[in-house]
C-alpha positions as CSV (number, residue, x, y, z in Angstrom):
1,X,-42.3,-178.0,-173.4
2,X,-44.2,-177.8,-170.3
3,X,-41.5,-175.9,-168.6
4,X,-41.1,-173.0,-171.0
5,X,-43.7,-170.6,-169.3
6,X,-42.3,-172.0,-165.8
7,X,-40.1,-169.5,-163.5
8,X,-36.4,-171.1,-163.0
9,X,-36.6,-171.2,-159.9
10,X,-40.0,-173.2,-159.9
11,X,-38.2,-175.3,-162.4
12,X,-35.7,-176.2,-159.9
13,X,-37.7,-176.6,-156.2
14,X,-40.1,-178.7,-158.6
15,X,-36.6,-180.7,-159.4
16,X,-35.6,-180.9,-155.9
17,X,-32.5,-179.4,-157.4
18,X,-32.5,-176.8,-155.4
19,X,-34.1,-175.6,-151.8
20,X,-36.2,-173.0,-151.0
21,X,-33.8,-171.4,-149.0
22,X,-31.2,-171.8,-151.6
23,X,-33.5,-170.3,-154.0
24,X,-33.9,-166.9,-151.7
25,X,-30.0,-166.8,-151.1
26,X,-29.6,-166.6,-154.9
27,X,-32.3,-164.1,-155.4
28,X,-30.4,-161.8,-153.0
29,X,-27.0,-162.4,-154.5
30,X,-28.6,-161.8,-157.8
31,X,-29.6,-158.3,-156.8
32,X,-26.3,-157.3,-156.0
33,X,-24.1,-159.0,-159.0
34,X,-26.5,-158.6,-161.8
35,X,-26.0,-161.4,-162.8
36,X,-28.2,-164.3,-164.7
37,X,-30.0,-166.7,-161.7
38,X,-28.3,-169.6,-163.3
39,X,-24.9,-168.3,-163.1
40,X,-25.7,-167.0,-159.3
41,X,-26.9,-170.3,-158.4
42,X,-23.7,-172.4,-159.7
43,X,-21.1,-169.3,-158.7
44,X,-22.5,-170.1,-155.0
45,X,-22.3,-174.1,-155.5
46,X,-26.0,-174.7,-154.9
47,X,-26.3,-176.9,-158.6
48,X,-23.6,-177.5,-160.9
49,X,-23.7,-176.0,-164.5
50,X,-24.1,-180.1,-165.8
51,X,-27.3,-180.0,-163.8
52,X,-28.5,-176.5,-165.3
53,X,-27.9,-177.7,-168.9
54,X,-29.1,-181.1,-168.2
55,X,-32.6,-181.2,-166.4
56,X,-33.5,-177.3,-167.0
57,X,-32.1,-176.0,-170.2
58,X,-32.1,-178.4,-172.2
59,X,-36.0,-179.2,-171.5
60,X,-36.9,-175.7,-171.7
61,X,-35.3,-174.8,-175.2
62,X,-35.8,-178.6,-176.8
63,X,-31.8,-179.2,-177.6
64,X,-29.9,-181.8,-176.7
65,X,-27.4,-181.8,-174.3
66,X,-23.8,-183.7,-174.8
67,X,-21.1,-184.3,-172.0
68,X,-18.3,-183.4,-174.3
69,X,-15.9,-185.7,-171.7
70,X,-17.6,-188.6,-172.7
71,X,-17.5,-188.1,-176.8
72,X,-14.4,-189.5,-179.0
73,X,-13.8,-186.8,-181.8
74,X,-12.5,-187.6,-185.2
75,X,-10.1,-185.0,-185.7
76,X,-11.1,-184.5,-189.7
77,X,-14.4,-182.9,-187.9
78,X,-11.8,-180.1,-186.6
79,X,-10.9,-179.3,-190.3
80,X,-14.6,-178.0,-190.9
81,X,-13.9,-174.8,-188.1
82,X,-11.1,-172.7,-187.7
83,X,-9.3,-172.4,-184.3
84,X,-9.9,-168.5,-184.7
85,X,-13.5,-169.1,-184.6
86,X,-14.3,-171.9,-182.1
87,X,-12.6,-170.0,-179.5
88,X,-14.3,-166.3,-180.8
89,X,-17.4,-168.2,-180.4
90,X,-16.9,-170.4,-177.8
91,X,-18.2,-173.5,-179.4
92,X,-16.7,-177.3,-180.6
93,X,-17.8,-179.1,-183.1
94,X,-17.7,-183.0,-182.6
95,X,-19.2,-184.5,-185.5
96,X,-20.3,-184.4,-188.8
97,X,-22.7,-186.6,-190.6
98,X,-24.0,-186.3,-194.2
99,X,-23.7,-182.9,-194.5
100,X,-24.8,-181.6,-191.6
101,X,-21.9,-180.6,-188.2
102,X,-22.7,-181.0,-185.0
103,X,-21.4,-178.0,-182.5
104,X,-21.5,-177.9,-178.4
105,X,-22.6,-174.3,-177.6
106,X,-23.3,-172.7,-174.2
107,X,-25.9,-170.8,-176.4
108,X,-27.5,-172.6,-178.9
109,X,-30.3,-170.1,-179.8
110,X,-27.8,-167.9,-181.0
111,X,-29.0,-167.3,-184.4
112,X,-26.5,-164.8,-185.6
113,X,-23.3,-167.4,-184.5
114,X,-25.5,-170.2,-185.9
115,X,-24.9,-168.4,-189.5
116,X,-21.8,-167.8,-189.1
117,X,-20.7,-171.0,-188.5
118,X,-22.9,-172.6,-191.6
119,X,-20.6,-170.2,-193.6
120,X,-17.6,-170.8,-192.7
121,X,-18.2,-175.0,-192.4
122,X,-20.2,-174.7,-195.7
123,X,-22.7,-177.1,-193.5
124,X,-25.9,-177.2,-191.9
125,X,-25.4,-176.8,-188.0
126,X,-27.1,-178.6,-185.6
127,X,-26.3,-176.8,-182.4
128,X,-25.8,-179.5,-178.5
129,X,-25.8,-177.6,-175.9
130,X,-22.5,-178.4,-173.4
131,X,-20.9,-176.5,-170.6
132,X,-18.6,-173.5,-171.1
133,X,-16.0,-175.9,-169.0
134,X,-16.2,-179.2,-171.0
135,X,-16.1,-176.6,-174.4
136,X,-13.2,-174.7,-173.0
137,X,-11.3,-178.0,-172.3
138,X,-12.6,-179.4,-175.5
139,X,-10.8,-176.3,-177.8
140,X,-7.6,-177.1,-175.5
141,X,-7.4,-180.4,-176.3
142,X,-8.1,-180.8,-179.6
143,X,-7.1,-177.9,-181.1
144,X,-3.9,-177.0,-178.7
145,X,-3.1,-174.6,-176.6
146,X,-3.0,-171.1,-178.1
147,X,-4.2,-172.3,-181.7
148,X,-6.0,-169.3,-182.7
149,X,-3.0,-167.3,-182.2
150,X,-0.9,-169.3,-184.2
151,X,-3.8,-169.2,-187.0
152,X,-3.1,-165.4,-187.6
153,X,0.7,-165.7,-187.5
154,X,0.2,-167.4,-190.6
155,X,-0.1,-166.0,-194.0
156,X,-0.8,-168.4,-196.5
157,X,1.6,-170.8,-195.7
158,X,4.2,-168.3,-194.9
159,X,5.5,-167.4,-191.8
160,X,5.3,-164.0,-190.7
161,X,8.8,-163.7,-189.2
162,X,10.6,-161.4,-186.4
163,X,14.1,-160.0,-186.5
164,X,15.8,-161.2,-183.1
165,X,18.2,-158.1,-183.1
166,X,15.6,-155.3,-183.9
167,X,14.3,-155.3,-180.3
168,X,12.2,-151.8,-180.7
169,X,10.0,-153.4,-183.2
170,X,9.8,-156.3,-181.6
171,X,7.6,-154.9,-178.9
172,X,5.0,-153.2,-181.6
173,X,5.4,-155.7,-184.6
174,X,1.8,-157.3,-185.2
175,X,3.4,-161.0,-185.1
176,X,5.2,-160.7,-181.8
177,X,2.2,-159.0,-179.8
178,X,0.7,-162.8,-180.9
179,X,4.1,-164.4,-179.9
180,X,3.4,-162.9,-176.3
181,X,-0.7,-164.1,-176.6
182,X,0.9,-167.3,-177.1
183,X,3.1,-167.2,-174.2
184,X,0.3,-165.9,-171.8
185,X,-1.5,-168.9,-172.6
186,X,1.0,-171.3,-172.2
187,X,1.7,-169.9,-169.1
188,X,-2.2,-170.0,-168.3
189,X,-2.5,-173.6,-169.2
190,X,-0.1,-174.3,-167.0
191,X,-0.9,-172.9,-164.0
192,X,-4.3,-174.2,-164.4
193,X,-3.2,-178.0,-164.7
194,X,-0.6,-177.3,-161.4
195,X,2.9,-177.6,-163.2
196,X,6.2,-176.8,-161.8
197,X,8.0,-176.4,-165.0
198,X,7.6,-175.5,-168.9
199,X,9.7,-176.9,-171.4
200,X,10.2,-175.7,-174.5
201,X,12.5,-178.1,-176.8
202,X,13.3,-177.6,-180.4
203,X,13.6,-180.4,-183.0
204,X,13.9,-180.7,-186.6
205,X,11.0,-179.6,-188.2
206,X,8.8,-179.6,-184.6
207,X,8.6,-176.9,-181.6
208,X,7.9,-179.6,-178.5
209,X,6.3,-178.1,-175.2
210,X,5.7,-180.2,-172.2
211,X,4.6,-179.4,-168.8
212,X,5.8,-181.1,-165.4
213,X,2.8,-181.9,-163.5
214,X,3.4,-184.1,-159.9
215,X,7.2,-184.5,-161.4
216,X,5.8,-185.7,-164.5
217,X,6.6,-184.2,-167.8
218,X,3.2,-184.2,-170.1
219,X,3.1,-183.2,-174.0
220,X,1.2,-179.9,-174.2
221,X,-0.5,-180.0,-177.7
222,X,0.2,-177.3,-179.4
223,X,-0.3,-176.2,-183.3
224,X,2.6,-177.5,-185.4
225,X,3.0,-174.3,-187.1
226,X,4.1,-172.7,-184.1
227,X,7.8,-173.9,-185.1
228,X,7.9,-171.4,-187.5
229,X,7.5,-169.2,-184.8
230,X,10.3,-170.6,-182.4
231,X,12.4,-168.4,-182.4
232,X,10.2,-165.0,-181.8
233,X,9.0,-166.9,-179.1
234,X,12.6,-167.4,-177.1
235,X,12.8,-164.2,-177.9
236,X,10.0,-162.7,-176.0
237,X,10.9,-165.1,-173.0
238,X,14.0,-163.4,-173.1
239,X,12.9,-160.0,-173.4
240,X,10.1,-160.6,-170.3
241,X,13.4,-161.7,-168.2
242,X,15.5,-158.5,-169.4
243,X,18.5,-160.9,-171.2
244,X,20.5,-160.6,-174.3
245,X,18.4,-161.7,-177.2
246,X,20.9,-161.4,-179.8
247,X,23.1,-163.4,-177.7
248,X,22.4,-167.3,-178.6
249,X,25.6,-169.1,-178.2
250,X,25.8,-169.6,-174.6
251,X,23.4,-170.5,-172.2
252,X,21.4,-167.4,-169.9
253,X,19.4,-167.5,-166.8
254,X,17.2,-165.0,-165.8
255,X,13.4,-164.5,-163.8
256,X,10.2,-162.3,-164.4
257,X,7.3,-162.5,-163.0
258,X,3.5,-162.5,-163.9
259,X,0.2,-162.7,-162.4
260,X,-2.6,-165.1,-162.8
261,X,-6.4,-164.8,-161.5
262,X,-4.9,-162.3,-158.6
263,X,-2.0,-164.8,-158.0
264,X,1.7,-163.7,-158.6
265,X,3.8,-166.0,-160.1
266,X,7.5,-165.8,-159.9
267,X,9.2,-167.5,-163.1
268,X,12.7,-168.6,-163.8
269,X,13.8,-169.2,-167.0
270,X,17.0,-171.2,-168.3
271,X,18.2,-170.9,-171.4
272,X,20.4,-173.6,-173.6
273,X,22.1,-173.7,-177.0
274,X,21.4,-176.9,-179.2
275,X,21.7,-178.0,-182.8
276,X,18.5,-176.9,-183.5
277,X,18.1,-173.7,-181.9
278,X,17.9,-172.8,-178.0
279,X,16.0,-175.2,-175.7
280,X,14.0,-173.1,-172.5
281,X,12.9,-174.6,-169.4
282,X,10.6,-171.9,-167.1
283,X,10.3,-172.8,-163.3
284,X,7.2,-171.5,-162.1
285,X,7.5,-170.5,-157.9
286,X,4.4,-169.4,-156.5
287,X,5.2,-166.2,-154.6
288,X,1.4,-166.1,-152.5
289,X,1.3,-168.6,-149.1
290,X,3.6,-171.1,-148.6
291,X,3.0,-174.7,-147.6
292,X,2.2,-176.2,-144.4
293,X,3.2,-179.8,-142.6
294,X,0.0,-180.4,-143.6
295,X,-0.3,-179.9,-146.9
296,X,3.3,-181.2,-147.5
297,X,1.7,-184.2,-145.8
298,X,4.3,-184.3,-143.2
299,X,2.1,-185.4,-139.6
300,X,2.2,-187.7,-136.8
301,X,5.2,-188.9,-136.2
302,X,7.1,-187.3,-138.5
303,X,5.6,-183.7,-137.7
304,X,7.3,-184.8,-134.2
305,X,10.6,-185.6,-134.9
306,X,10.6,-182.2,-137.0
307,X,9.7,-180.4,-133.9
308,X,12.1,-181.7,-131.5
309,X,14.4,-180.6,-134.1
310,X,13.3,-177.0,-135.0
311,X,13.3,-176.8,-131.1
312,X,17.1,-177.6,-130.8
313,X,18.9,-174.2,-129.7
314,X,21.8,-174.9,-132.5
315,X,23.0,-177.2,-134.6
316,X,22.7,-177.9,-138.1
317,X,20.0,-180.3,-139.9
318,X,20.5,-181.4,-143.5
319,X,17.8,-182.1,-145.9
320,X,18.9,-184.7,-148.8
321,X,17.7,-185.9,-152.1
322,X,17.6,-185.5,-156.0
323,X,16.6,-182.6,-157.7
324,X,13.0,-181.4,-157.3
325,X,12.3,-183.7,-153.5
326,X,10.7,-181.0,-152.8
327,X,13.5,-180.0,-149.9
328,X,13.8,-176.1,-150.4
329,X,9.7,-176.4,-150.1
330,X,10.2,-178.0,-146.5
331,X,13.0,-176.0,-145.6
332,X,10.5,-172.9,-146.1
333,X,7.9,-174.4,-144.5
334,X,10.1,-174.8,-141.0
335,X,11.1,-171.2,-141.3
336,X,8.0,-169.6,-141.7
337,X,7.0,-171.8,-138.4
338,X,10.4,-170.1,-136.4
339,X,9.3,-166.7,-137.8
340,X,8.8,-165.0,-134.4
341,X,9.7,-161.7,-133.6
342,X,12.6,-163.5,-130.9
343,X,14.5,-164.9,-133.9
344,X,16.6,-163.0,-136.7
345,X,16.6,-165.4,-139.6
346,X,19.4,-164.9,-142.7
347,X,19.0,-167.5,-145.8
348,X,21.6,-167.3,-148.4
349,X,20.0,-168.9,-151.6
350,X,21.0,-169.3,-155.2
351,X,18.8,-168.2,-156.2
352,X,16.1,-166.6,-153.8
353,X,12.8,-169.0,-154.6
354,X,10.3,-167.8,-152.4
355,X,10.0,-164.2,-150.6
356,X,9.1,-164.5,-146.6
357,X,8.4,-161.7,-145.0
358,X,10.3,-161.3,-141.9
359,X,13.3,-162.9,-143.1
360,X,16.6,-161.8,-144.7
361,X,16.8,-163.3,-147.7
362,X,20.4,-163.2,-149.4
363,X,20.7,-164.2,-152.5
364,X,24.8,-165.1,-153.9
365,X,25.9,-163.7,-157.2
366,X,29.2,-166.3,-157.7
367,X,29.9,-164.2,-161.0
368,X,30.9,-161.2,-158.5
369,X,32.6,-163.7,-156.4
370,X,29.9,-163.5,-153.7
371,X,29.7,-167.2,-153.0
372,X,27.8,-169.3,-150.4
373,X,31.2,-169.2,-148.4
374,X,31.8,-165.5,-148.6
375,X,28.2,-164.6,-147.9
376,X,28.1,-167.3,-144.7
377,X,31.0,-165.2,-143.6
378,X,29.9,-161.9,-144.0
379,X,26.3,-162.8,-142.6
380,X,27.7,-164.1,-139.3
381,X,28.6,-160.5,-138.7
382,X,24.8,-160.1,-138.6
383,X,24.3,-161.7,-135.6
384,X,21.5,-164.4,-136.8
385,X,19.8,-166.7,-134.7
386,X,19.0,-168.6,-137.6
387,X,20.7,-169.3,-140.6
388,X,19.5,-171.3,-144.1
389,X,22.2,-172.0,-146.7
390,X,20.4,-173.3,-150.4
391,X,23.1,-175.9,-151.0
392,X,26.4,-177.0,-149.3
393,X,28.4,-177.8,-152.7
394,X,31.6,-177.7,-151.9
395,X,33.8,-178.3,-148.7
396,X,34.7,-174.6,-148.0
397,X,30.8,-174.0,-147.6
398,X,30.6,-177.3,-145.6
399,X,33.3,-176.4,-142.9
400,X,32.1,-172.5,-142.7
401,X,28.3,-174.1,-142.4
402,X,29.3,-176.8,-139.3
403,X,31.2,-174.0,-137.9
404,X,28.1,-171.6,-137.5
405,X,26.6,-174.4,-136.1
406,X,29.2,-174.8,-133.2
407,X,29.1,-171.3,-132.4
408,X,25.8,-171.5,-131.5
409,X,23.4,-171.1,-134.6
410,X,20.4,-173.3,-135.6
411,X,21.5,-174.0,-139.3
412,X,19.4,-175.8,-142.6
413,X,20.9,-176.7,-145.4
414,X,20.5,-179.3,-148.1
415,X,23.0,-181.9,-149.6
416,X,22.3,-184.3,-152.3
417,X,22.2,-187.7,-151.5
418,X,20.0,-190.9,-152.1
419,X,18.8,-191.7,-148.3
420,X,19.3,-189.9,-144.9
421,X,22.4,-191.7,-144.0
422,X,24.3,-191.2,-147.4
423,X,24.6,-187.5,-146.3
424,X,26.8,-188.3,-143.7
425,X,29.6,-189.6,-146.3
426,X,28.5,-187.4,-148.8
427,X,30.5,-184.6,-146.1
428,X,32.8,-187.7,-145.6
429,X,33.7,-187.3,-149.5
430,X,33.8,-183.7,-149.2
431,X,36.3,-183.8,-146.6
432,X,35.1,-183.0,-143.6
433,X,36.6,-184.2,-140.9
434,X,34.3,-187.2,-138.9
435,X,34.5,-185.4,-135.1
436,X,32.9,-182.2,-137.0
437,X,30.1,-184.3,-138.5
438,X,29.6,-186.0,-135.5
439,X,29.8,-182.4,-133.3
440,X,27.5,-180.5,-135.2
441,X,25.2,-182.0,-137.1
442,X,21.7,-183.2,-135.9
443,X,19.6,-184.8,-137.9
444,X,19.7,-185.9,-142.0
445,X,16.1,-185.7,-143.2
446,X,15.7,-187.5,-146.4
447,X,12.3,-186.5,-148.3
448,X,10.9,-187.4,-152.0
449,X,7.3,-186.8,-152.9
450,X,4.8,-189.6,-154.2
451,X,1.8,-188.5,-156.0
452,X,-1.7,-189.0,-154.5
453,X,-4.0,-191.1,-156.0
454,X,-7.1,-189.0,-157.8
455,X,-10.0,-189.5,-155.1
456,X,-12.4,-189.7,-158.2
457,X,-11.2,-193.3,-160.2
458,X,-9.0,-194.8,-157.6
459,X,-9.3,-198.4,-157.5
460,X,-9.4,-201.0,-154.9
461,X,-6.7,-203.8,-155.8
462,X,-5.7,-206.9,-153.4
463,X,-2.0,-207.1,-151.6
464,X,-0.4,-209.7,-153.8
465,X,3.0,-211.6,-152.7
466,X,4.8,-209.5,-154.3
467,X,3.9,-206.2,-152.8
468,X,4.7,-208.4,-149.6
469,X,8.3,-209.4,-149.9
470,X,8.7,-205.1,-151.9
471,X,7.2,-203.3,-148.9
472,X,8.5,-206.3,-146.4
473,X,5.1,-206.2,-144.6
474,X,4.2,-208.0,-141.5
475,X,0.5,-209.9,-141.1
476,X,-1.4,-207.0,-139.8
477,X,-0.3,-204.4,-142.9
478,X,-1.6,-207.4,-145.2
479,X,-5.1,-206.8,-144.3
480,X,-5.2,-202.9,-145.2
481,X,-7.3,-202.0,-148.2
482,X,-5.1,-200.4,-150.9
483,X,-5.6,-198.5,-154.6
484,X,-3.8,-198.4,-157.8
485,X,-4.5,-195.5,-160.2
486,X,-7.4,-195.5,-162.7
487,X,-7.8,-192.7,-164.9
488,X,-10.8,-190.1,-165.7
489,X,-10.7,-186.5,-167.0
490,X,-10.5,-184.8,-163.8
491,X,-7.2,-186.0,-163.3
492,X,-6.6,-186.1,-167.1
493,X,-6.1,-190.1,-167.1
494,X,-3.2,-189.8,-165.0
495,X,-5.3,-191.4,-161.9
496,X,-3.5,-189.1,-159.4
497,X,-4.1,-185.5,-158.1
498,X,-1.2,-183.5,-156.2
499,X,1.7,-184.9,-154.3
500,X,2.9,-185.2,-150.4
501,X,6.2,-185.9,-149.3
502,X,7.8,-189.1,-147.4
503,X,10.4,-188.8,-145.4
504,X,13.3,-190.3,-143.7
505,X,14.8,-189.3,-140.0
506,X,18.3,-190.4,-139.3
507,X,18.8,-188.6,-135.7
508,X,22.5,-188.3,-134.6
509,X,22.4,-190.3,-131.7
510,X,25.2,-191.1,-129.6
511,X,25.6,-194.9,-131.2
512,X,25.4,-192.7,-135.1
513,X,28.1,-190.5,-133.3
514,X,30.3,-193.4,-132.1
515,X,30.0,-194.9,-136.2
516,X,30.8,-191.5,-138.1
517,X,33.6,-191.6,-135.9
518,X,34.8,-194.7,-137.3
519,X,33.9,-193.7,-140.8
520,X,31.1,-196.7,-141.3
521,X,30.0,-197.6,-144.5
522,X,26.7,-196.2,-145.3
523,X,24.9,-199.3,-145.1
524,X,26.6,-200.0,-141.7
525,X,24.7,-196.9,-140.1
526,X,21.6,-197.1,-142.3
527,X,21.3,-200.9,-140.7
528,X,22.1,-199.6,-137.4
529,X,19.7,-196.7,-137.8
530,X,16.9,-198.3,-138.9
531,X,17.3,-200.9,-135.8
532,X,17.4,-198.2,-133.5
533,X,14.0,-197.0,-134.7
534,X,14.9,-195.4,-138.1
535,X,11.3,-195.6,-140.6
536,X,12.6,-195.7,-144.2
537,X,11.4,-193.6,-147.3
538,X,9.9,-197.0,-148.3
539,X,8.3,-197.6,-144.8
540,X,6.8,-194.1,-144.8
541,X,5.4,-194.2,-148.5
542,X,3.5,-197.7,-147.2
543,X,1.3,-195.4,-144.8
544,X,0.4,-193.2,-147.4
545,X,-0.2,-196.8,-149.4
546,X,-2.1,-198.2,-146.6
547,X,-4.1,-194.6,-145.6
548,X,-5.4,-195.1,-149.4
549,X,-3.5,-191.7,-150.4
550,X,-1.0,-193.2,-152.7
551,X,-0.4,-196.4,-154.8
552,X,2.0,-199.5,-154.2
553,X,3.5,-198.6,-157.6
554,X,4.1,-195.1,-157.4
555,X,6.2,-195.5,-154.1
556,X,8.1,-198.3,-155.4
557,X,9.1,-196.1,-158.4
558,X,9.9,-193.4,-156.0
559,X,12.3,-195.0,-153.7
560,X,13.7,-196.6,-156.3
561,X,16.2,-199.8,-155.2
562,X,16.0,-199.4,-151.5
């Protein structure tokens, strides 16, 4: 090859790949690190490692280069390399063809792997070179997470097998060091892909672990053989969250935490007893910075009305919705922006998600018979300007919570309830009187999250009739350009990346006073609202549909029948 005697560098100027005074940025970068030009030059984002492999390496050595994203695998070609060693070596093979197995390598001129791999595939290799990403991903998604791990767990076709009582051994025993490899890279996987949650579900004859991505649950592919291994593996969980491993007939709850490329993760793990053994669901809570309006994708008008409102002197303000809205998130996010030296801020949580420093965070222990009630009571006594309570539940929590508020306190809480207004009679239900509702309570924020479309292989689509009469759109929204989802492997064919929250402001005015009083129905004040000015969850997700962040179909299935 004409480039083989050529300096990189050379290589890549003569490429317009790379500028000259990229080139002597590198060079001084390389100095320090030690590290290979080629790494230095992608570690700073001048060239990508595609383009390395591509137009440099792959003309200097003579081997081919393969975008492993791009090939369809037939998984009898897996058969002819062990997990154990794709991952030692950091290869993939792809295809075999009379004889002869084809293997993506970062490092294709490694002769001593090379013969390795002929010996253990009983094949002539013919080594592609590919990207450590695209082989990494490969090995993930082919051969599932953790499969080397599981490889040695297995003797013959025997499970090697660990005694949930004998907890000392469990610790040193050769099998459960594995059983926590495995974990770690669960755990790993799933951080990288951005998931909430982990579920780990039992079944006959199958160990099932999905991942929640954007409120999505995913399959994780994972070897099958790891069923044989369910059980050391709850019990390790357990053992990370210091809980009763022996004990397996009632559910347990209990936290540890771990850290991740620097990052400390907080994890919370729920434990349940089924016919076929215990099912486990671990939360994962970030413990670095928390969100901001922005990045919850509350701005404009919203950001607005949520200022006037964390400017109110007391009062209380309710955030509603399902499970996982997102509302503890927001609730966070307002008081890290009231954490001022003026303020004294008390939360009472159950349990305590995300540590802010500055704040008293109380968590309740109802077990002890230190309930949201007692603690609401006891932390009064601690003069707060600001209070936080996780969850009204019940109506002794409700009345002690409205009657912070009246004695002068700035008070968040949440409620669950479908829409803004339904929080009003969900206290209604609860049996709080109307004139308390209507004396201390602000505002009901509604909030669910929509996912954003990937930026990558979103698609432009035309507003049909039908999208019309669902959004109930006027002329001028008709001629917005909108997307539905597509799908590509940044965003794993899912065609959307991340999520951002919509919300719903039902103010207490004096005309919302006037109908609480009254005890309207919930559609009464929600029509009443919404002509006095109220935007919907539906009417906000159409922004996000008609700013090109979000699809017609993915706020739809979010707000559900509104």
């Amino acid at each position: 090859m004409a480039y083989k005697q050529q300096p990189l560098g050379e290589i890549l100027i003569d490429k317009k790949l790379v500028t000259e005074a990229q080139l002597v940025t590198a060079l001084i970068e390389q100095k320090k690190s030690g590290a290979l030009l080629g790494e230095t030059l992608v570690r700073l984002g001048f060239i990508t490692d595609e383009q390395m492999m591509l137009s440099v390496i792959s003309e200097q050595i003579g081997v081919e280069f393969v975008s492993l994203r791009t090939v369809k695998v037939d998984l009898e070609v897996l058969n002819h390399l062990p997990a154990k060693a794709v991952n030692y070596y950091k290869v993939f093979p792809f295809k075999f063809e009379q004889g002869q197995l084809s293997v993506a390598m970062n490092n294709p001129l490694d002769v001593q792997a090379l013969d390795d791999l002929a010996m253990m595939a009983h094949a002539r290799i013919i080594p592609v070179l590919a990207t450590n990403k695209d082989i990494q991903e490969a090995i993930q998604e082919y051969y599932g997470v953790g499969a080397e791990t599981v490889e040695t767990l297995m003797v013959g076709e025997k499970p090697v097998t660990v005694e949930a009582e004998d907890i000392e051994e469990i610790d040193e025993n050769e099998a459960e060091a594995s059983i926590g490899k495995f974990l770690n890279q669960i755990l790993y996987a799933a951080h990288k892909e951005g998931a909430t949650d982990i579920h780990i579900e039992p079944f006959a004859g199958e160990l099932r672990v999905r991942s929640r991505v954007d409120g999505v649950l995913y399959d994780v592919k994972i070897p099958r053989n790891i069923y044989f291994f369910k059980d050391a593996l709850v019990s390790r969980i357990k053992i990370l969250a210091s809980l009763n491993i022996a004990e397996k007939r009632v559910p347990q709850d209990g936290r540890f935490s771990v850290r991740v490329n620097d990052k400390d993760l907080d994890l919370r793990v729920t434990f349940l007893p089924t016919t076929q053994g215990e099912s486990v669901v671990i939360r994962i809570l970030s413990t670095g910075r928390l969100c901001t309006f922005e990045d919850l994708g509350i701005a404009g008008e919203e950001r607005k009305h949520l200022q006037v409102l964390l400017d109110k002197p007391h009062g209380i303000v309710f955030m509603t919705g399902p499970t996982g809205s997102g509302k503890t998130t927001t609730l966070y996010t307002c008081l890290a922006s009231l954490n001022i030296i003026d303020y004294k801020i008390i939360t009472v949580e159950d349990p305590v998600e995300y540590q802010l420093k500055g704040i008293i965070q109380v968590p309740v222990n109802p077990e002890l018979g230190f309930t949201f009630a007692s603690a609401l009571r006891s932390l009064l006594r601690n003069d707060p300007d600001i209070i936080m309570v996780g969850e009204v539940r019940d109506v002794e929590t409700a009345r002690i919570t409205i009657q912070s508020a009246l004695t002068g306190h700035l008070v968040f809480s949440t409620l669950h309830a479908n829409d803004a207004v339904s929080g009003v009679t969900r206290l209604l239900d609860m049996g709080i009187e109307p004139y308390l509702i209507a004396s201390a309570v602000e505002c009901f924020i509604a909030q669910r999250l929509v996912r954003l479309l990937c930026p990558h292989c979103k698609r432009p689509i035309r507003i049909t009739p039908e999208i019309v009469r669902s959004f109930n759109l006027d002329s001028q929204a008709v001629t917005a350009q909108i997307y539905e989802a597509g799908a590509c492997k940044l965003c794993h064919d899912t065609g959307y990346l991340g999520r951002v929250a919509i919300c719903e402001f039902c103010h207490i005015t004096d005309v919302m006073r006037e109908l609480i009083l009254k005890r309207s129905t919930a559609a009464e004040m929600k029509s009443v609202a919404v002509r006095h000015g109220m935007k919907t969850l539906r009417q906000h997700g159409w922004e996000k549909v008609a700013a090109g962040l979000s699809s017609p179909s993915e706020v739809l299935r979010v707000t559900g029948n509104e």
